[in-house]
N, C-alpha and C positions, 0 to 999 in steps of 0.2 A: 504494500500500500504506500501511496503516497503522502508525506508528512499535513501534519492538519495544519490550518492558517488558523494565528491565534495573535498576528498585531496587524494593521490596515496602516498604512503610511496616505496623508491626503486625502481623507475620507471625510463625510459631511454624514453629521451621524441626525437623524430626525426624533426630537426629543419623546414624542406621542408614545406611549407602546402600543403596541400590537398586543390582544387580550384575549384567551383562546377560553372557553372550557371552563369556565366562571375563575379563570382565573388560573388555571391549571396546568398552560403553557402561556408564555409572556416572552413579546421579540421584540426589537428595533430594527430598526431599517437603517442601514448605511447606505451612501452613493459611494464609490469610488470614483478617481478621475477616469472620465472616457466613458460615465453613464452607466456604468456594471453595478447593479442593488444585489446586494445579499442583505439578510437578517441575523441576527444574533439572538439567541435566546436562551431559557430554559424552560425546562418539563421537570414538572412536581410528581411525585409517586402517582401511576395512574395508567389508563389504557385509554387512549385516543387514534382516531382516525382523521387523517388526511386524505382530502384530494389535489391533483398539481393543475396546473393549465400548462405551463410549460416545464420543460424537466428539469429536476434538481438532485442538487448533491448536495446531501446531509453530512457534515463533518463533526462526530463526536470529541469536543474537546474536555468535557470533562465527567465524570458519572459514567454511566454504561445505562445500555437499552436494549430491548428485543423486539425485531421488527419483520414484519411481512408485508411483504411489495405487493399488491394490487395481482393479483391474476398469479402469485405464488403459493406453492404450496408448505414451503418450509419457512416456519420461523430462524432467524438469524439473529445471532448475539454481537452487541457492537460494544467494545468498550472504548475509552478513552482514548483519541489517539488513531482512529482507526472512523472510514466512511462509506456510505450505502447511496445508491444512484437511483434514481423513480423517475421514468418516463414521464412526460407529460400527457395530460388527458389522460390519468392514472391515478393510484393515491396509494398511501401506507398507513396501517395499524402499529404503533408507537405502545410500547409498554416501559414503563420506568419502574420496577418492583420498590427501588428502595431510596430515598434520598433525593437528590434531584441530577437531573445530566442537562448537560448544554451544549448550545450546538452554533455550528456556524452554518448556515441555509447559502448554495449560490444555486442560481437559477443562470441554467445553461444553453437556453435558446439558444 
């Protein structure tokens, strides 16, 4: 795997959160220069579902998760350190058993 992104050099952070699941997962939005948004976030112990519109890559930076990709059959374990790719017009089932993980969101149109 390739190492996870965990500092943004020139990036334009949007102060609002992003507020998922009464509260259950919570992101920001960065711009980077040249218009590229990723989010930043964390997920609170829990199971939640996403859908994408365009594909992304989930970068576990801290905590660990278990996840199934939309149209998989196998759950996968992702911990800290390590990242999962979701088609767009797709989604993922997110489980955090214990504590909280965080992630860095790019969207890879």
């Amino acid at each position: 795997m390739l190492p996870v992104t965990t500092q943004f050099t020139g990036a334009t952070i949007i102060a609002k959160a992003n507020v998922y699941f009464d509260g259950g997962v919570i992101s920001h939005t960065i711009l980077l220069p040249g218009g590229e948004k990723r989010t930043l976030g964390q997920i609170r112990t829990g199971s939640y579902h996403f859908n994408t519109d365009a594909p992304e890559r989930m970068e576990i930076i801290a905590g660990d998760c278990r996840v199934t990709v939309d149209g998989e059959a196998q759950a996968r374990d992702f911990p800290a350190g390590t990242y999962f790719d979701v088609p767009g017009k797709s989604g993922f089932a997110i489980q955090v058993k214990a504590g909280i993980c965080e992630y860095v969101c790019s969207f890879l149109a």
